[in-house]
N, CA, C and O atoms as a DFTB+ gen file, in Angstrom:
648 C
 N C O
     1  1     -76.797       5.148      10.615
     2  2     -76.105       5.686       9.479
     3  2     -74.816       4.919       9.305
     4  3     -74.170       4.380      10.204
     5  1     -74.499       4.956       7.833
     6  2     -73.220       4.160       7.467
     7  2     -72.349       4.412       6.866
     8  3     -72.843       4.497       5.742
     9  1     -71.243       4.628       6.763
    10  2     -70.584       5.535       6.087
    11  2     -69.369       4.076       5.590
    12  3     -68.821       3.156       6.197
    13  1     -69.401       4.493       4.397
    14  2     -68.116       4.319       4.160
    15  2     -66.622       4.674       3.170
    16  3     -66.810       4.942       1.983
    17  1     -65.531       4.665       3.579
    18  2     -65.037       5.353       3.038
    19  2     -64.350       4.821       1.976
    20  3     -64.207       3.620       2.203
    21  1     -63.821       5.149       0.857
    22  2     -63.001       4.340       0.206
    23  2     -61.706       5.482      -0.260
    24  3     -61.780       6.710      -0.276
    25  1     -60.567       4.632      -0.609
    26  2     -59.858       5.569      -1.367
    27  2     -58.506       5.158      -1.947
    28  3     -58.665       3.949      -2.116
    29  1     -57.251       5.459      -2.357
    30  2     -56.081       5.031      -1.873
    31  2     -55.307       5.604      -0.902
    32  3     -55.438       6.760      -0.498
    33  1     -54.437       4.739      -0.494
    34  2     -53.832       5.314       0.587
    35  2     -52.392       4.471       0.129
    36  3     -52.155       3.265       0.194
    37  1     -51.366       5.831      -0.456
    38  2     -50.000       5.245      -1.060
    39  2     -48.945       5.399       0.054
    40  3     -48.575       6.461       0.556
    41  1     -48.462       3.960       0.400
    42  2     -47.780       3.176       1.074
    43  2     -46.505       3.256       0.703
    44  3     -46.166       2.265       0.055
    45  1     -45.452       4.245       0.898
    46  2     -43.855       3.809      -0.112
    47  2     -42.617       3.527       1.266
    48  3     -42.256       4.136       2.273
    49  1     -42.420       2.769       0.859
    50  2     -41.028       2.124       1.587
    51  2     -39.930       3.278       0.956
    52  3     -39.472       3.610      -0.137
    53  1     -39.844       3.586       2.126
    54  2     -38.126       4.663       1.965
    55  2     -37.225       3.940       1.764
    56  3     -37.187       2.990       2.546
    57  1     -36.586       3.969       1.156
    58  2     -35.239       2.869       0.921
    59  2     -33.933       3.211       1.853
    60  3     -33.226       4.213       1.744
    61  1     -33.766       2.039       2.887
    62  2     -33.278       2.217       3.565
    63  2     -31.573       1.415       3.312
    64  3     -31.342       0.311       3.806
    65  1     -30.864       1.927       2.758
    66  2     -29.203       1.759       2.199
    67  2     -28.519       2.042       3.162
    68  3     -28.246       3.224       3.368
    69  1     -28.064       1.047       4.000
    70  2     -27.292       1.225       5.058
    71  2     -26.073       1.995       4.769
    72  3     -25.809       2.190       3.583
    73  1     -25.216       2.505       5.762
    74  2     -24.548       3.547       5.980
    75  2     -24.080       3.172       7.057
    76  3     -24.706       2.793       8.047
    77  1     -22.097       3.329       6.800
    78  2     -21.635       3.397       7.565
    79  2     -21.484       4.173       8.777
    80  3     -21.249       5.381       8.798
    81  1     -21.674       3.191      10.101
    82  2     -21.950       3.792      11.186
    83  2     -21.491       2.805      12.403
    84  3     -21.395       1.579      12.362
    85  1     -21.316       3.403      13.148
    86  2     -20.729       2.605      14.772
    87  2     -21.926       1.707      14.813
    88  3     -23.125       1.778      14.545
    89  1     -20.857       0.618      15.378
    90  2     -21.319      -1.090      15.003
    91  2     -21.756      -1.891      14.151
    92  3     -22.256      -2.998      14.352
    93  1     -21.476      -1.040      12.606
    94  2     -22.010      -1.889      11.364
    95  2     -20.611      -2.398      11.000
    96  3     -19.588      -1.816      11.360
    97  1     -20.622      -3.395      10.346
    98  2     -19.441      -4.388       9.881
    99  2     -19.587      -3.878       8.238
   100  3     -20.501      -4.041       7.430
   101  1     -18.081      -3.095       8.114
   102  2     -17.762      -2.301       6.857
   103  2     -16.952      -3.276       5.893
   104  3     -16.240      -3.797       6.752
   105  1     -16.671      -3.723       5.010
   106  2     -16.049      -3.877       3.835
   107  2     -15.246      -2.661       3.004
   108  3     -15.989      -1.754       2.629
   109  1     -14.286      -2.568       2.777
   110  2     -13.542      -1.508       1.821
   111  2     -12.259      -1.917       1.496
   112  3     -11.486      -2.702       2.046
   113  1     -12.170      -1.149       0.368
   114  2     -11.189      -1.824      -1.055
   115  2     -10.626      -0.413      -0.707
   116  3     -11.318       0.535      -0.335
   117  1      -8.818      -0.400      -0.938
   118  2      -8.524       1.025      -0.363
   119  2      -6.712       1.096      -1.369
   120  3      -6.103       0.104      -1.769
   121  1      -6.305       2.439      -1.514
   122  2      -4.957       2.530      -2.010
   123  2      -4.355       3.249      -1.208
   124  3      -4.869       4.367      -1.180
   125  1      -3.351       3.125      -0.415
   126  2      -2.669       4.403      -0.007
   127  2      -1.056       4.885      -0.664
   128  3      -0.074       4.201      -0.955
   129  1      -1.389       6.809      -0.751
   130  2      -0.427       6.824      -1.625
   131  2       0.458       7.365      -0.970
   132  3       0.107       7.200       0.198
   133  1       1.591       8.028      -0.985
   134  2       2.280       9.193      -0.686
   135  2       2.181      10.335      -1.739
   136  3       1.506      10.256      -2.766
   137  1       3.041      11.562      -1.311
   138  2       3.137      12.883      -1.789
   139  2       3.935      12.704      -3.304
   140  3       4.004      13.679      -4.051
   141  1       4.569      11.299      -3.720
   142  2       4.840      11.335      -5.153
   143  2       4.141      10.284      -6.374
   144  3       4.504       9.805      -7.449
   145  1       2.854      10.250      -5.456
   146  2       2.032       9.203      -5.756
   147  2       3.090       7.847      -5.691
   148  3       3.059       7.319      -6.802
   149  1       3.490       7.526      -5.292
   150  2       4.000       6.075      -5.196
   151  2       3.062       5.152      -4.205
   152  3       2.803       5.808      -3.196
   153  1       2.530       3.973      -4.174
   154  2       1.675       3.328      -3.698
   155  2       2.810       2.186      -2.830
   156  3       3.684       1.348      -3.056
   157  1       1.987       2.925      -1.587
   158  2       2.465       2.064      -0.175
   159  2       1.612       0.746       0.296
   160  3       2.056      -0.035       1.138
   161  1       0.613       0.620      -0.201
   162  2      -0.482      -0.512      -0.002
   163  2      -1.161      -0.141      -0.417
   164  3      -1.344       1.048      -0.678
   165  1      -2.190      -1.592      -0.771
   166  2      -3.425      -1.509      -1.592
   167  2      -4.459      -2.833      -1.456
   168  3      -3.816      -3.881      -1.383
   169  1      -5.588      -2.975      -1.417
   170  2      -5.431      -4.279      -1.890
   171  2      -7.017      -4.198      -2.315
   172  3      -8.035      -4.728      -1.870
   173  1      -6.723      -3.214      -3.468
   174  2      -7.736      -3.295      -4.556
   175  2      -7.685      -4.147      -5.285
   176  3      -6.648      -4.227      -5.943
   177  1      -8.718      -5.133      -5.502
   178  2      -8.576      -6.761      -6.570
   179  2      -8.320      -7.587      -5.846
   180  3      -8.088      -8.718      -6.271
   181  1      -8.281      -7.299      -4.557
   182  2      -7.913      -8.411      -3.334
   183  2      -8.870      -8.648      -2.555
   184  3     -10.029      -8.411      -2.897
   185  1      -8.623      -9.051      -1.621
   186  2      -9.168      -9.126      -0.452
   187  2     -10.186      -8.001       0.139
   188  3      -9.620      -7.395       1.049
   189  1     -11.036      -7.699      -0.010
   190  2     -11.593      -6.531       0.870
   191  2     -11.059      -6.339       2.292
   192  3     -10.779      -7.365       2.911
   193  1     -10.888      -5.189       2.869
   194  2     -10.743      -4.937       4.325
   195  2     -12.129      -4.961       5.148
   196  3     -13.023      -4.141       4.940
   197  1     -12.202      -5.904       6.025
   198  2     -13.454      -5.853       6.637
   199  2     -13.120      -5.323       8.289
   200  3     -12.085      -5.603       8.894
   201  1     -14.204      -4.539       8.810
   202  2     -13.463      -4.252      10.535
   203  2     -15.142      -3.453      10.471
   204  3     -15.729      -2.975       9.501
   205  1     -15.673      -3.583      12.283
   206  2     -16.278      -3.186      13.042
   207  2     -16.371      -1.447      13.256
   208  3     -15.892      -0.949      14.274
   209  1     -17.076      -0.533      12.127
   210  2     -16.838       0.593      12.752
   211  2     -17.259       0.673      13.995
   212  3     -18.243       0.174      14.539
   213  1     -15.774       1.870      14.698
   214  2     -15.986       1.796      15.974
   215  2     -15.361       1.329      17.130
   216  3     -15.324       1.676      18.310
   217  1     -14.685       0.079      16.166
   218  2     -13.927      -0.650      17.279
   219  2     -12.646      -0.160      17.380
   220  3     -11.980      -0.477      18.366
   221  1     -12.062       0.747      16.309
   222  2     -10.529       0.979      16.474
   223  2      -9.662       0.414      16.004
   224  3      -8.462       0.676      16.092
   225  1     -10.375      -0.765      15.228
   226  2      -9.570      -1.364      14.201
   227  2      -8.427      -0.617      13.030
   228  3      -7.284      -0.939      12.705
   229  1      -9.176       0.322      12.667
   230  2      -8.259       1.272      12.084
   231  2      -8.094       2.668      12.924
   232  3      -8.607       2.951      14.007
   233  1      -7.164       3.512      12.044
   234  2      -6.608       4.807      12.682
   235  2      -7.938       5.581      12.480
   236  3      -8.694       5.562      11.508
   237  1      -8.030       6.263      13.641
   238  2      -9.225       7.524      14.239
   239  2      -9.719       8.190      13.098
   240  3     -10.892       8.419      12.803
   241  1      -8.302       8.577      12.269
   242  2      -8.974       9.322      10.946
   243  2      -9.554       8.807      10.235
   244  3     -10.604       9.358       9.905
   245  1      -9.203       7.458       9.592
   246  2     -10.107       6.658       8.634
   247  2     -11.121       6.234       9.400
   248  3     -12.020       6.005       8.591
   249  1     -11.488       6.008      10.405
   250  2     -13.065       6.032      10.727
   251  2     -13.695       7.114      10.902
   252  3     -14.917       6.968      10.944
   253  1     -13.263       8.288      11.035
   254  2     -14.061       9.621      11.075
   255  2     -14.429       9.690       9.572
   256  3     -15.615       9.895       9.314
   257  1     -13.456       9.528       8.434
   258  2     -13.788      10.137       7.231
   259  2     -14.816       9.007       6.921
   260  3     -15.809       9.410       6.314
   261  1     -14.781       7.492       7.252
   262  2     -15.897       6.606       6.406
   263  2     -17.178       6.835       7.162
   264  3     -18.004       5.955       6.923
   265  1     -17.476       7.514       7.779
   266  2     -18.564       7.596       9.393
   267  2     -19.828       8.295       7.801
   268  3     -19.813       9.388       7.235
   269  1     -20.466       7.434       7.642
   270  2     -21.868       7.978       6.477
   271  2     -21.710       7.969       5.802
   272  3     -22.049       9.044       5.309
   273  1     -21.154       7.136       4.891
   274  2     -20.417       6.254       3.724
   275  2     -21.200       5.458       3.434
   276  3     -21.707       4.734       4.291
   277  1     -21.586       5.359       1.821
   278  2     -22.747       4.292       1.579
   279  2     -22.335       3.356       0.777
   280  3     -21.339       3.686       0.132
   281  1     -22.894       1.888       0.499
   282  2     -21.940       0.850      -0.552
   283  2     -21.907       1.753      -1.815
   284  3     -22.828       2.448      -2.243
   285  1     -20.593       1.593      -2.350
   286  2     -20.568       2.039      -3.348
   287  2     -19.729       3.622      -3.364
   288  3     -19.156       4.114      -4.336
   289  1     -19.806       3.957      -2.582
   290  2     -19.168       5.442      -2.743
   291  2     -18.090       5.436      -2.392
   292  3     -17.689       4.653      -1.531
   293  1     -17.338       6.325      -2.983
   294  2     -16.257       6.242      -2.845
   295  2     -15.481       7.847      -2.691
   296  3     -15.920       8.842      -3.268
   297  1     -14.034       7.853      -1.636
   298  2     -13.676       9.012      -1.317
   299  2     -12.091       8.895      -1.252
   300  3     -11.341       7.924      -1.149
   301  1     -11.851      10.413      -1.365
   302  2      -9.957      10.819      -1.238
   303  2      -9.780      11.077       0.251
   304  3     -10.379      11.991       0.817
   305  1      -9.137      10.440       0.728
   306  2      -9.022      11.156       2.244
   307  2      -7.224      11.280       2.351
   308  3      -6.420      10.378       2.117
   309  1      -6.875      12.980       2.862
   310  2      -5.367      13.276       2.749
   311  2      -5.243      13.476       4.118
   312  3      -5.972      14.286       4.691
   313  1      -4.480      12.891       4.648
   314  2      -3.504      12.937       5.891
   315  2      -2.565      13.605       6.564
   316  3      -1.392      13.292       6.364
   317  1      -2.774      14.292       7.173
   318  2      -1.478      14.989       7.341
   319  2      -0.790      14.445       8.309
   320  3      -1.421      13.944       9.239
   321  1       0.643      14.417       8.317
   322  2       1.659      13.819       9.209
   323  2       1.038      13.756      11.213
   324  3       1.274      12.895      12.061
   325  1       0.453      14.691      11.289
   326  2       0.387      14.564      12.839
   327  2      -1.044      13.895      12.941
   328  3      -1.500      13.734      14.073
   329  1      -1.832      13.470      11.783
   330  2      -2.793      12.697      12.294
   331  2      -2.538      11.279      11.670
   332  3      -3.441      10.517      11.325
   333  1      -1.766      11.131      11.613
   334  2      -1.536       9.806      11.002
   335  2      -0.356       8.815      12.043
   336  3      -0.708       7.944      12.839
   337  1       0.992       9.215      11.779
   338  2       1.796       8.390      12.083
   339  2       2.689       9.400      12.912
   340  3       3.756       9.062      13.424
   341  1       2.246      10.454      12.979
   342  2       2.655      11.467      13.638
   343  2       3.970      11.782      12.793
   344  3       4.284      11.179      11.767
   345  1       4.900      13.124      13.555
   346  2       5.895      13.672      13.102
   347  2       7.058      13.102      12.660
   348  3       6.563      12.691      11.611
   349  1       8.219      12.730      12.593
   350  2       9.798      12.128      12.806
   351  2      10.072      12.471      13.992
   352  3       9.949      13.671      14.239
   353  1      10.470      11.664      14.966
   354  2      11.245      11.775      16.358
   355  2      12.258      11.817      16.113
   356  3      12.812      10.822      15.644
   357  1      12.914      12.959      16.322
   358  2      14.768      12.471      16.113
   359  2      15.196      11.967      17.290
   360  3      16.356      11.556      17.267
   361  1      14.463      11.848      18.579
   362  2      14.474      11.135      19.738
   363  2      14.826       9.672      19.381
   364  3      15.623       8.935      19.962
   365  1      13.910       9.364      18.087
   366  2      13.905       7.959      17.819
   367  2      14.890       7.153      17.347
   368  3      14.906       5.923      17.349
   369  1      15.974       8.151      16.814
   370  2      16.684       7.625      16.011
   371  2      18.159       7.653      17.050
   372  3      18.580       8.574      17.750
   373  1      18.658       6.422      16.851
   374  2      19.618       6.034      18.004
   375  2      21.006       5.188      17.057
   376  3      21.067       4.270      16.238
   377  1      21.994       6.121      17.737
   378  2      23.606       5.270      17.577
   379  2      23.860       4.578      18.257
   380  3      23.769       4.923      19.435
   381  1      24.334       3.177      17.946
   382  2      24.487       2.224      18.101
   383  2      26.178       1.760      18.176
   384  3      27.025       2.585      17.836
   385  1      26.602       0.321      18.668
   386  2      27.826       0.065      18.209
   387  2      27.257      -1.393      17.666
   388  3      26.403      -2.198      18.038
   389  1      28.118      -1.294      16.680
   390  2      27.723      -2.468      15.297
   391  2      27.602      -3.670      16.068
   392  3      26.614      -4.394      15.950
   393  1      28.852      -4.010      17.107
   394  2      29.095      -5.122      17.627
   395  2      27.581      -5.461      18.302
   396  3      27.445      -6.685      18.300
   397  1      26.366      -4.768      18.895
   398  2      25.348      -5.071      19.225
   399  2      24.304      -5.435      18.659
   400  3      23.213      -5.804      19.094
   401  1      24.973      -5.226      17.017
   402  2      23.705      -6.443      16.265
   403  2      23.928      -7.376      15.637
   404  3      25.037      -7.186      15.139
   405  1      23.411      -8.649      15.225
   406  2      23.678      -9.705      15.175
   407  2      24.270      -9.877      13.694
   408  3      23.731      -9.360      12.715
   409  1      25.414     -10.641      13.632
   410  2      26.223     -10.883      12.372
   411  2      24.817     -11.157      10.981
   412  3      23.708     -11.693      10.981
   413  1      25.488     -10.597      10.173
   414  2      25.069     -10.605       8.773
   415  2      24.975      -9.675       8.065
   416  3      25.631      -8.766       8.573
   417  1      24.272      -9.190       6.650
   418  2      24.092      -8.544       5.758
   419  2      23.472      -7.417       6.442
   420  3      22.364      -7.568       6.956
   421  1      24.392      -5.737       6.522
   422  2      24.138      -4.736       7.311
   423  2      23.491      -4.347       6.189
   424  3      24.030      -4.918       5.242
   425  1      22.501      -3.579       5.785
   426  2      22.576      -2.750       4.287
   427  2      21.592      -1.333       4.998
   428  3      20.864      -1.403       5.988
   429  1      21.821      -0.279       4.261
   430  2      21.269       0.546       4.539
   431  2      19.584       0.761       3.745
   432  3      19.417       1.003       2.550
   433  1      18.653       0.620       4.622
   434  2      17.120       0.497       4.621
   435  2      16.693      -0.719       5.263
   436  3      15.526      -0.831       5.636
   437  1      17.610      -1.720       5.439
   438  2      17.425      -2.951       6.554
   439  2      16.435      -2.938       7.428
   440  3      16.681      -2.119       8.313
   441  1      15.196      -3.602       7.610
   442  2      14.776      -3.245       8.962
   443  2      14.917      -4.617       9.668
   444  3      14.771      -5.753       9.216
   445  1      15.407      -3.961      11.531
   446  2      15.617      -5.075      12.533
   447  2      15.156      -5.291      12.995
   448  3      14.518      -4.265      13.232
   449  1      14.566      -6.410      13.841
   450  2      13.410      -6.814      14.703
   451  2      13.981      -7.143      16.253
   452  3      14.641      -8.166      16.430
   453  1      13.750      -6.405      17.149
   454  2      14.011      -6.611      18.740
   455  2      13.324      -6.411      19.779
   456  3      12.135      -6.111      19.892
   457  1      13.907      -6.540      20.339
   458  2      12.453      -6.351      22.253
   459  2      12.843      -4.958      23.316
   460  3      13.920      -5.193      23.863
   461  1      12.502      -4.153      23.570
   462  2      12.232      -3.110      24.143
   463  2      12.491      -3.889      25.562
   464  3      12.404      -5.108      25.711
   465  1      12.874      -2.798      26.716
   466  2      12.868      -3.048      27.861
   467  2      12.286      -3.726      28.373
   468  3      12.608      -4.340      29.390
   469  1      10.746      -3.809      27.475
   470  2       9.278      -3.896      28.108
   471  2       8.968      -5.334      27.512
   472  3       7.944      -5.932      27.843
   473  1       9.987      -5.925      26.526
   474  2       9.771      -7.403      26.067
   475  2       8.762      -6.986      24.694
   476  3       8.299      -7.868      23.969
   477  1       8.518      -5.609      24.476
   478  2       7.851      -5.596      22.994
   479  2       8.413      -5.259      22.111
   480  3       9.126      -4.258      22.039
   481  1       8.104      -6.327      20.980
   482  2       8.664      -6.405      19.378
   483  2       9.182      -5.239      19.023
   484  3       8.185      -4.569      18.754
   485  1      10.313      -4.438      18.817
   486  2      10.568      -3.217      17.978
   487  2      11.238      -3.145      17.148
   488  3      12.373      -3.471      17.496
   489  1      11.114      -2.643      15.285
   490  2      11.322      -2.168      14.681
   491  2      12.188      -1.218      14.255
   492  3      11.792      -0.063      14.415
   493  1      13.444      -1.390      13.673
   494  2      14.167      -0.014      13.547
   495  2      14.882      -0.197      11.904
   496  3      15.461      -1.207      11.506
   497  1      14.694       0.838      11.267
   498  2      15.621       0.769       9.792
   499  2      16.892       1.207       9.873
   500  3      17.030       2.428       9.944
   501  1      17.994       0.435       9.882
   502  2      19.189       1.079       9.141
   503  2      19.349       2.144       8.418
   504  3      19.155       2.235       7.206
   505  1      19.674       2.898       9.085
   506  2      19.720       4.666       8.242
   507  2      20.982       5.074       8.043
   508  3      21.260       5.866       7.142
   509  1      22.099       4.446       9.072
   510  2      23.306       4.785       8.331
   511  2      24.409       3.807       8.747
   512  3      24.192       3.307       9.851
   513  1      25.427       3.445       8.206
   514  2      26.314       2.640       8.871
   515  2      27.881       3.351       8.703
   516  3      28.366       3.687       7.623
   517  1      28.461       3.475       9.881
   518  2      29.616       3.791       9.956
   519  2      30.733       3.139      10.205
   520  3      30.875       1.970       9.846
   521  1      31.885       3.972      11.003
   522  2      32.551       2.507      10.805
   523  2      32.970       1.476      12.439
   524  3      33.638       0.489      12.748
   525  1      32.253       2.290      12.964
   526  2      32.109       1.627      14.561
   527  2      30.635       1.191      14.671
   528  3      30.314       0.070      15.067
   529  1      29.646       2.262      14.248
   530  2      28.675       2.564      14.545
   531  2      27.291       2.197      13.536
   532  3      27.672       1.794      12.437
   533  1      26.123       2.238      13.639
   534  2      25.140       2.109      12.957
   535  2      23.861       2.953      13.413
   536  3      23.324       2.472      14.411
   537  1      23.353       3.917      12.989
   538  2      22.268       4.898      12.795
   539  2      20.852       3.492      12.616
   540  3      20.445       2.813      11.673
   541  1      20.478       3.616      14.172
   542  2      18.882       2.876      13.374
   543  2      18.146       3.732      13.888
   544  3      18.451       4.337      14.916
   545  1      16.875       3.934      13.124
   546  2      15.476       5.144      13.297
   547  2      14.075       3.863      13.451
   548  3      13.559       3.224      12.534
   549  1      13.885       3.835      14.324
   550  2      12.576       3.514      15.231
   551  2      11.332       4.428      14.876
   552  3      10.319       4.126      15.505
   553  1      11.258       5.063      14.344
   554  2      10.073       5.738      13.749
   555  2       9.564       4.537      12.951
   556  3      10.143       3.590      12.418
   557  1       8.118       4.948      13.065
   558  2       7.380       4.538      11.925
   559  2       7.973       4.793      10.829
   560  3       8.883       5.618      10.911
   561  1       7.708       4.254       9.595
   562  2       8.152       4.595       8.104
   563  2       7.146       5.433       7.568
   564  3       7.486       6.155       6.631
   565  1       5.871       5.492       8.005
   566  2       5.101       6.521       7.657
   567  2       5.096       7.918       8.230
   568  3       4.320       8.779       7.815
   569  1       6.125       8.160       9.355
   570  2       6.334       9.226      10.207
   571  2       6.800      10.416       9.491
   572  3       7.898      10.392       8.936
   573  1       6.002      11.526       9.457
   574  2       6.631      12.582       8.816
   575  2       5.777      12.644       8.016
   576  3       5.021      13.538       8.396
   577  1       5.355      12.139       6.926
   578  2       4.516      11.866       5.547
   579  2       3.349      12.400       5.677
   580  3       2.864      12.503       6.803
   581  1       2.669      12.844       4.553
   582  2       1.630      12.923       4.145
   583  2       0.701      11.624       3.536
   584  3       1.312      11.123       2.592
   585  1      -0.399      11.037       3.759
   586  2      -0.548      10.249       3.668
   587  2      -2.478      10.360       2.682
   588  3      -3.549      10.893       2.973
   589  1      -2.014       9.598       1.609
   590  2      -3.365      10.000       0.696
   591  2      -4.219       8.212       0.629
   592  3      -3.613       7.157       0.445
   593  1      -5.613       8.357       0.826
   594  2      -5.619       7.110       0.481
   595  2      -6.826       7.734      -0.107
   596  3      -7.317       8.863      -0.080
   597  1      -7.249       6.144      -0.863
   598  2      -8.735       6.196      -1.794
   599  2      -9.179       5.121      -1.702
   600  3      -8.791       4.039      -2.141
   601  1     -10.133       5.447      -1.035
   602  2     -11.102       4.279      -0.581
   603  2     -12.478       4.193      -0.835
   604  3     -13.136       5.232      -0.782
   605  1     -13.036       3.104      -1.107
   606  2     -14.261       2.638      -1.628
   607  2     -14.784       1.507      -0.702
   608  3     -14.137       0.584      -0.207
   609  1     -16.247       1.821      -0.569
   610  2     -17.088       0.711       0.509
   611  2     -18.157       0.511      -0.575
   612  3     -18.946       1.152      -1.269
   613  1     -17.407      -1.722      -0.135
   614  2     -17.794      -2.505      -0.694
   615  2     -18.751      -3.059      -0.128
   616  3     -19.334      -3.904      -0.806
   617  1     -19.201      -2.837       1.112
   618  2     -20.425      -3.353       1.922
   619  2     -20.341      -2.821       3.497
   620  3     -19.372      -2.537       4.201
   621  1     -22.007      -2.806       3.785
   622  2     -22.129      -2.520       4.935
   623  2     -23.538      -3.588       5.902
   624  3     -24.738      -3.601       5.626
   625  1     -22.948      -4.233       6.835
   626  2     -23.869      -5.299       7.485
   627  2     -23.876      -5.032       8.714
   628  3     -22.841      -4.459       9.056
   629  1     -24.625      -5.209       9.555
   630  2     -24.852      -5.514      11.226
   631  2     -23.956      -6.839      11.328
   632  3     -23.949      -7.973      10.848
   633  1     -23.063      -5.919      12.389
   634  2     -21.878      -7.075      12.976
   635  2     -22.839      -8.127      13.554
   636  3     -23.889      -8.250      14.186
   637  1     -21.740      -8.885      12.892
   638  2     -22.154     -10.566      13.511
   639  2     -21.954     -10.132      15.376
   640  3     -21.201      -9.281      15.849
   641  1     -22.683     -10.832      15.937
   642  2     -22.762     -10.857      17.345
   643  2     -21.727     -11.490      17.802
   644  3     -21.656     -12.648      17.390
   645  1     -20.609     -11.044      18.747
   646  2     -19.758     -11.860      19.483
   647  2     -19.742     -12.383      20.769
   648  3     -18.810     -13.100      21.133
């Protein structure tokens, strides 16, 4: 005996649209704002940001919020001060005597560039100048803030192998 069968048998490819995920190599176009919408960076029309989800390239939060993110979509992600750049240290902010920084144009929002105990680069803005003295704050400039960005993914690939 012989049988045979015939029939169709429909074959569909699921469409598989990658999605951001640990160890795919992300692309994203991004704005970040503050609480009076004023724009702190951007570089929409630029350059795309490319980085390794996963690796830590960026802050913890912006890889949690892009974690299943598909090309093309796009999201608001709001910040709040302690997950971002954390609080204001008033720890941070230190009086000075003028004579310990180097001659020139003092102005208030100045930022100075020096070495820590530890020989690393540090950062401090001119916050106030007196008349012995000078107020610099070592905080981040994003410290304290609320922090809004809007971001869009412009691609998602399997990291190149290193």
């Amino acid at each position: 005996m012989f049988c045979v069968l015939t029939g169709a048998v429909a074959v569909t490819a699921e469409s598989q649209e990658p999605v951001v995920s640990s160890g795919k190599e992300v692309s994203i176009e991004y704005t970040l704002k503050l609480e009076d919408k004023s724009v702190v960076d951007s570089n929409t029309g630029s350059e795309p940001l490319t980085f390794v989800q996963g690796s830590h390239a960026l802050l913890p939060f912006l890889e949690d919020a892009l974690e299943g993110m598909k090309i093309g979509e796009s999201r608001q992600i709001t910040v709040k001060p302690e997950d971002g750049y954390g609080p204001v240290d008033k720890n941070a902010i230190l009086e000075i005597e003028k004579e310990q920084i180097p001659q020139g144009e003092l102005e208030i929002g100045t930022v100075l560039q020096g070495q820590n105990a530890d020989g690393q680069v540090v950062h401090a803005r001119v916050k106030e100048i007196k008349e012995k003295t000078v107020l610099l704050d070592f905080n981040h400039p994003l410290a304290g803030k609320t922090l809004y960005f809007d971001i869009k993914v412009l691609d998602v690939q399997e990291a190149p192998a290193s």
